[in-house]
C-alpha positions as CSV (number, residue, x, y, z in Angstrom):
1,X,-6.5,-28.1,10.4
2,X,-6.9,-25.0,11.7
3,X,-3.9,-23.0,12.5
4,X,-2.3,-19.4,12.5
5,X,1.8,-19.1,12.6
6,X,1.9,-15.3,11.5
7,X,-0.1,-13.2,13.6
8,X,0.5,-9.4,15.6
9,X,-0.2,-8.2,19.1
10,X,0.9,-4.8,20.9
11,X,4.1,-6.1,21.7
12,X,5.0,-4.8,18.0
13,X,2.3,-3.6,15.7
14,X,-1.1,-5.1,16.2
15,X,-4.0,-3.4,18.6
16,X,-4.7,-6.2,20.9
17,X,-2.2,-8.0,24.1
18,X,-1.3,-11.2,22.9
19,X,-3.3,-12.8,25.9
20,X,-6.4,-11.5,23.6
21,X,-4.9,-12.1,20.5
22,X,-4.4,-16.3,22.1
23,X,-8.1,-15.9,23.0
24,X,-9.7,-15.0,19.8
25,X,-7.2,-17.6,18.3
26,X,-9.0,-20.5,20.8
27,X,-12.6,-19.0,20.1
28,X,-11.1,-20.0,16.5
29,X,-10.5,-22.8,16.9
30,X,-6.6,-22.6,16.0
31,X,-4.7,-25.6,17.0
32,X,-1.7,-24.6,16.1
33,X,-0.7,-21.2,17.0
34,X,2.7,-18.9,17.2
35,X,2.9,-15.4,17.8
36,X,4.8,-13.8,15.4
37,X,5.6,-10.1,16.1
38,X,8.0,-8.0,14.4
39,X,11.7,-8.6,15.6
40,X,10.1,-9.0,19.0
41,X,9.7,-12.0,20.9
42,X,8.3,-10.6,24.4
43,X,4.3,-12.2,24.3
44,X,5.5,-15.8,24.0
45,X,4.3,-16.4,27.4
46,X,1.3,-14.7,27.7
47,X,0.5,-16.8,24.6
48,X,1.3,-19.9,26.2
49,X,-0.3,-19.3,29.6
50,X,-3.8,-18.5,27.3
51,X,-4.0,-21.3,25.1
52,X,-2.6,-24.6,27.6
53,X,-4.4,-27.2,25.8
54,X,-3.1,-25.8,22.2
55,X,0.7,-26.1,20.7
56,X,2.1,-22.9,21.1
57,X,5.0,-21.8,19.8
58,X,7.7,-19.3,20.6
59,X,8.2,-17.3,17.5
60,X,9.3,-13.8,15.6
61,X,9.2,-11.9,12.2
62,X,12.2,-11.2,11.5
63,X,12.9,-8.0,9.4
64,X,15.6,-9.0,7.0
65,X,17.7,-7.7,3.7
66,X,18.4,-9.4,0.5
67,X,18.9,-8.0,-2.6
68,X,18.1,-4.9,-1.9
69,X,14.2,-5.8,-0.5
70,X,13.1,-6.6,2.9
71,X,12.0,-10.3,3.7
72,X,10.0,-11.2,6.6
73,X,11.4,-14.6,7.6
74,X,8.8,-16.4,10.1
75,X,11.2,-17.9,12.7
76,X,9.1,-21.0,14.5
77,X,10.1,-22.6,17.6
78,X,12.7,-20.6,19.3
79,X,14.2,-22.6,22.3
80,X,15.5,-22.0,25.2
81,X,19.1,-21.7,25.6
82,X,22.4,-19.6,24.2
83,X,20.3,-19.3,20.9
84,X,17.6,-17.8,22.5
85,X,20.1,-15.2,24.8
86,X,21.9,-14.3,21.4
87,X,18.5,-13.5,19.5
88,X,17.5,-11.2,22.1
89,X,20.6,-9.4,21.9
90,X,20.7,-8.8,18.3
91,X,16.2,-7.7,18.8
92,X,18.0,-5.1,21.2
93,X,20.1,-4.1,18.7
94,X,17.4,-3.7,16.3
95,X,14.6,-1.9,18.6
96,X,17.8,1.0,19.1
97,X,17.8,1.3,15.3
98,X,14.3,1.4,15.2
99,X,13.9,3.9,17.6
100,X,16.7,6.0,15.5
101,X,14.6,5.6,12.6
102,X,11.6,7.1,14.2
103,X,13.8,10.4,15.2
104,X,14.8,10.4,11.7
105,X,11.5,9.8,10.7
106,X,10.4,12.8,12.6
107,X,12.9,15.4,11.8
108,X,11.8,14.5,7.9
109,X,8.2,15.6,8.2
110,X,9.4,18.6,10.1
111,X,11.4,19.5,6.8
112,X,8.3,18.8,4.9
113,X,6.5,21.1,7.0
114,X,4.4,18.8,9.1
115,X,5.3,19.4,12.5
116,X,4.6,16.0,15.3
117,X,6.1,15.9,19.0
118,X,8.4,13.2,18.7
119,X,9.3,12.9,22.1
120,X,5.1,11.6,22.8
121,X,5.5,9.4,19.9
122,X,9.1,7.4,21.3
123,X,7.4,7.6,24.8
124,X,3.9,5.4,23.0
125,X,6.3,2.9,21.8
126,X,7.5,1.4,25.1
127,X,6.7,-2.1,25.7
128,X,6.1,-2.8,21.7
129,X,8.6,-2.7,18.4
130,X,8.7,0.8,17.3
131,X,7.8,1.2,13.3
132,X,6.2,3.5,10.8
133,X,2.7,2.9,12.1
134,X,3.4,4.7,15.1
135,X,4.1,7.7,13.3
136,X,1.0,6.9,11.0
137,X,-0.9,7.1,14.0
138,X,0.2,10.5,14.9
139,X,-0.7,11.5,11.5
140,X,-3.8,10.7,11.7
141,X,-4.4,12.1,15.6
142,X,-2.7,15.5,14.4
143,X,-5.3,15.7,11.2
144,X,-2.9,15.5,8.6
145,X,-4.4,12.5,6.9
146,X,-7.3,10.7,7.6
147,X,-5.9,6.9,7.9
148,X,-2.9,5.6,8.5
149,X,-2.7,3.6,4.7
150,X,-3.0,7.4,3.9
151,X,0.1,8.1,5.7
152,X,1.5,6.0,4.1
153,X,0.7,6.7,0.8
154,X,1.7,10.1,0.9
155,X,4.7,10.0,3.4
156,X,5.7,6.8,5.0
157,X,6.3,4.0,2.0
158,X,9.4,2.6,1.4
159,X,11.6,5.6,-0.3
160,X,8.4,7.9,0.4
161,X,9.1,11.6,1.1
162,X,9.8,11.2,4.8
163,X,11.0,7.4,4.8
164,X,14.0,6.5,6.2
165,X,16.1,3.4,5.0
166,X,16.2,0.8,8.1
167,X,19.6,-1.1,8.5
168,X,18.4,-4.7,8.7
169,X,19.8,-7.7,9.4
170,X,21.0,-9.6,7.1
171,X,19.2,-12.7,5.6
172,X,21.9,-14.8,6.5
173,X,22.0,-13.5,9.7
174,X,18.9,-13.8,10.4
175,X,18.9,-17.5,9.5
176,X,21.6,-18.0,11.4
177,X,20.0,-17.1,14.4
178,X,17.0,-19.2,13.6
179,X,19.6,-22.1,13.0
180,X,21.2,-21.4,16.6
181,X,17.5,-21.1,18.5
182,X,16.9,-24.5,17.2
183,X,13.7,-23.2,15.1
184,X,12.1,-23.6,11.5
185,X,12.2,-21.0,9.1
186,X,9.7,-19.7,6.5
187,X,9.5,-17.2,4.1
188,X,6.1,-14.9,5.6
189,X,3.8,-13.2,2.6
190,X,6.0,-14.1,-0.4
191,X,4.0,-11.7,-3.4
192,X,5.7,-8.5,-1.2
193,X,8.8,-9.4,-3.0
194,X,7.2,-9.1,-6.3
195,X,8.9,-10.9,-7.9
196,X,8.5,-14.9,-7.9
197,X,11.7,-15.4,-9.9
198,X,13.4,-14.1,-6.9
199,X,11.5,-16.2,-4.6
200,X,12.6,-18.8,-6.6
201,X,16.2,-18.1,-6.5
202,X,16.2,-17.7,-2.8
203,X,15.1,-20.9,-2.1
204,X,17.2,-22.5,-4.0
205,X,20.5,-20.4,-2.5
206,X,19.0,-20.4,1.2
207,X,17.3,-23.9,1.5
208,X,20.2,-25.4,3.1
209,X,20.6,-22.9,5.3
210,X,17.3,-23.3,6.9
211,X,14.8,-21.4,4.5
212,X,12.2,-23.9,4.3
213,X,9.4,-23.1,4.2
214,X,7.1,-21.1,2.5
215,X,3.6,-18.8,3.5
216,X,1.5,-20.5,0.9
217,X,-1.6,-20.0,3.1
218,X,-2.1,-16.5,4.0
219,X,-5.1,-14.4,5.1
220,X,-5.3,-12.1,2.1
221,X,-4.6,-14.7,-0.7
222,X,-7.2,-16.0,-2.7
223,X,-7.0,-19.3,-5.3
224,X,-4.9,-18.0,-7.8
225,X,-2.5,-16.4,-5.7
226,X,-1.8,-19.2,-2.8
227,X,-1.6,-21.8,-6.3
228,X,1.8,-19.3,-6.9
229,X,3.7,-20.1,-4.1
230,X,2.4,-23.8,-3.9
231,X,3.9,-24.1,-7.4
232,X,7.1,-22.8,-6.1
233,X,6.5,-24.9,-2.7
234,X,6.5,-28.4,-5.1
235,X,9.1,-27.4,-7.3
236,X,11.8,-26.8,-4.3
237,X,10.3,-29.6,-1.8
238,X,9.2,-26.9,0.9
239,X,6.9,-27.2,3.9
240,X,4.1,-25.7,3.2
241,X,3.0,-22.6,5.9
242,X,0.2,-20.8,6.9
243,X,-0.6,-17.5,8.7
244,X,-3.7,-14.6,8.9
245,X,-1.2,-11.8,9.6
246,X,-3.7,-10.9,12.1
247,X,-3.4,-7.5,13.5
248,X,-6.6,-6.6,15.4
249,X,-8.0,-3.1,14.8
250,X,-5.0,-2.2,12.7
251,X,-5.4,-4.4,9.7
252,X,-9.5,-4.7,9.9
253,X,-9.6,-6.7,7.1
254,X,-8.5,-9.7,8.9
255,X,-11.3,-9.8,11.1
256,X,-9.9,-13.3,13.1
257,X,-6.5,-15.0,13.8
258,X,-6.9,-18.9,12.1
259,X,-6.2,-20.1,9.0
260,X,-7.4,-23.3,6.9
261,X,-4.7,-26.0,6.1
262,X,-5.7,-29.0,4.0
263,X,-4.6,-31.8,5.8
264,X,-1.1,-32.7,3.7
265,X,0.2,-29.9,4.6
266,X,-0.8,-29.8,7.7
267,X,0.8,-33.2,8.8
268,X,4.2,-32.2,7.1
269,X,3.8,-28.9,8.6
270,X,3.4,-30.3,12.1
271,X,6.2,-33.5,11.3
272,X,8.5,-30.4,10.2
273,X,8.0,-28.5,13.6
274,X,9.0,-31.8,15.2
275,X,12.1,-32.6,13.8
């Protein structure tokens, strides 16, 4: 089955609307598709409205903190209601500390003697969730380095010379709030942790708070990485999960939104989603 529940449009960091991002998904031939920006929920429609033959879901990564790492939990199937309403509220909350972070950001490179107008950066960010690629991007436009994985090589990684620590939510915050939307929950792009005994140990702590499932599929793993997580997906009974991580021009090499799932997965996926 061919799906995609982790993908990016400009309503956070990816190049393309998610009208274009649901488009190229259909010329896919995704059946299964959820827009998954970061701590953003704003192109759920516009998803919807371009793919009305396809399941669409209303969906967000959510940046979280545990154990002193961020985790992307991949929040499926928000409903409507006072789950929804509180959600929102607490993606207000983080887009004001994101948009701190970018000032701080800013005022960092100006100490290390690279000089950008922050005021035209904030003002690019309307209408998407402000990050570090924004500032990447200005990088690159002023000629200070030529790519934004340059950027952040030399500035912009976590505890690089002009990063700034983000206050995240919680992971049991954030699965909270999935809990209270009435969605499913899975853990996006598990290597980033580095560190499968910690996978491990969260799923055991966090399954029974809704941390089910696990990106086992995902567009830049090959056999011997996916067979990893599936391991770890068998050993704790999760529902397997699959996502490109699709960003358009910004991540060229993931060319197209979709993803293969082998059909047992796919049916538990999809009887999971249902529940």
């Amino acid at each position: 089955m061919r799906v995609d529940l982790h993908c990016h449009s400009t309503c956070s960091d990816g190049s393309l609307t998610p009208t274009e991002v649901a488009t190229r998904a259909q010329a896919e031939g995704v059946q299964l598709f959820c827009l998954t920006d970061h701590d953003s929920v704003a192109g759920y429609e516009a998803t919807a409205a371009a793919l009305p033959n396809t399941r669409v879901l209303r969906g967000v990564e959510l940046s979280c903190r545990h154990a002193g790492k961020t985790v992307h939990l991949l929040i499926y199937g928000i409903r409507d209601g006072s789950g929804l309403t509180a959600l929102q509220g607490r993606l207000e909350h983080v887009l004001e500390d994101r948009r701190a972070r970018l000032k701080a950001i800013i005022a960092r490179l100006r100490r290390l003697g690279v000089k950008l107008d922050g005021e035209k950066i904030l003002i690019a960010t309307h209408g998407h969730t402000p990050g570090r690629p924004d500032v990447a991007r200005a990088l690159v436009e002023a000629g200070v380095v030529r790519s934004q994985r340059e950027a952040f090589e030399r500035y912009l990684h976590d505890g690089g010379p002009a990063d700034v620590a983000l206050e995240r939510v919680s992971l049991d915050e954030g699965l909270r709030l999935g809990r209270n939307s009435g969605a499913k929950m899975s853990l996006a792009h598990p290597h980033t942790l580095r560190s499968p005994q910690l996978v491990d140990e969260m799923f055991a702590q966090y399954k029974s708070a809704g941390l089910e499932g696990i990106e086992a599929y995902y567009g830049r793993y090959g056999s011997q990485e996916r067979g990893l997580w599936l391991n770890v997906a068998k050993r704790r009974e999760l529902v397997v999960t699959g996502g490109s991580d699709f960003h358009g021009a910004a991540v060229p090499e993931i060319r197209q939104p979709g993803i293969d799932l082998p059909e047992r997965h796919a049916e538990r996926l999809q009887a999971w989603l249902t529940e």
